[in-house]
C-alpha positions in Angstrom: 69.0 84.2 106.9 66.1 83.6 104.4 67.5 83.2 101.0 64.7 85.6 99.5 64.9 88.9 101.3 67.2 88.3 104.0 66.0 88.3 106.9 67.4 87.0 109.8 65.7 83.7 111.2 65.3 83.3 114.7 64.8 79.6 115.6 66.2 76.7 116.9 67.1 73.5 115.9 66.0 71.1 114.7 63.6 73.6 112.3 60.5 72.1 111.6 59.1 71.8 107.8 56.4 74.3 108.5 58.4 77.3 109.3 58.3 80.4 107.4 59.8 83.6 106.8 57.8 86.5 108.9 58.3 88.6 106.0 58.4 86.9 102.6 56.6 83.8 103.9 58.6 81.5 101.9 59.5 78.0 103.5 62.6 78.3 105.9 63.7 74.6 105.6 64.4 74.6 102.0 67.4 73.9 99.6 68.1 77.5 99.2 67.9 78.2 102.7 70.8 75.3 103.7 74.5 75.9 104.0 75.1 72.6 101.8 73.4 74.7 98.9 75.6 74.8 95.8 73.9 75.2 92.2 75.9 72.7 89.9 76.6 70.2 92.6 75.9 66.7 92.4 71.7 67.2 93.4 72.4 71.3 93.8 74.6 70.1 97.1 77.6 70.0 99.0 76.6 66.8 100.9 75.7 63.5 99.5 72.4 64.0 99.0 71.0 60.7 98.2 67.0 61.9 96.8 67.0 64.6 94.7 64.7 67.6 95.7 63.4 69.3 92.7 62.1 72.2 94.3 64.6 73.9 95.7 62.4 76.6 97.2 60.1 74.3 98.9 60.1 72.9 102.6 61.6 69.4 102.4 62.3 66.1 104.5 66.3 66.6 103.8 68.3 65.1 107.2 71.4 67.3 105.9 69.6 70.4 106.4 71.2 73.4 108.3 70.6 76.9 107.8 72.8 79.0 106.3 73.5 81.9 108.4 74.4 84.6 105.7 72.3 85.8 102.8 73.7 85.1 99.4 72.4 87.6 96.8 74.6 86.1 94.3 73.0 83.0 94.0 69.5 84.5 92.5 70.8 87.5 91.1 68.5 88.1 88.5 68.3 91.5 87.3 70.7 93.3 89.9 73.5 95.3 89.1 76.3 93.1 89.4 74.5 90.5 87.3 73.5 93.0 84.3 77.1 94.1 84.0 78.5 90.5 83.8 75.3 90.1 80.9 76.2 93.4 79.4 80.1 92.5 79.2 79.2 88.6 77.5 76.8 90.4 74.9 79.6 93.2 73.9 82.1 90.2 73.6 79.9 87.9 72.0 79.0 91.1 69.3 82.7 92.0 68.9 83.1 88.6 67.6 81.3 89.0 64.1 82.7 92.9 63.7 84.9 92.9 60.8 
């Protein structure tokens, strides 16, 4: 699934550097679109990636690559509800802190 709007990819393997999402048109084989993804990794990655890939969202040359087949919201939550809660919950805590 594209790691931007989630939709699901139909293509087969081995997926080329070119491909694109028919509806976001962001690259398919990128970083964030690969199983091995995990921010905080060694390289952002499950697998020992030897070259680091700086772009994350960009097509890359990556022999590990596999597409992930769910769609992980979690991973670029920015500004969603589960995200501004968390944010919300670390502010009042951090505030709470300094109240005599």
């Amino acid at each position: 699934m594209c790691w931007k709007c989630g939709t699901a990819i139909e293509a087969s393997n081995p997926i080329g550097r070119t491909l694109t999402c028919d509806v976001c048109g962001k690259d398919v084989r990128s970083c964030r679109n690969c199983r091995f993804y995990s921010p905080g990794s060694w390289h952002d990655c499950l697998e020992r990636a030897e070259i680091l890939v700086t772009d994350k969202e960009r097509a890359n040359f990556c022999e590990m690559f596999q597409l992930n087949p769910t769609f992980r919201l979690d991973r670029q939550a920015k500004g969603t509800e589960k995200n501004t809660d968390y944010t919300e919950a670390a502010r009042s805590a951090f505030d709470k802190l300094f109240d005599a």
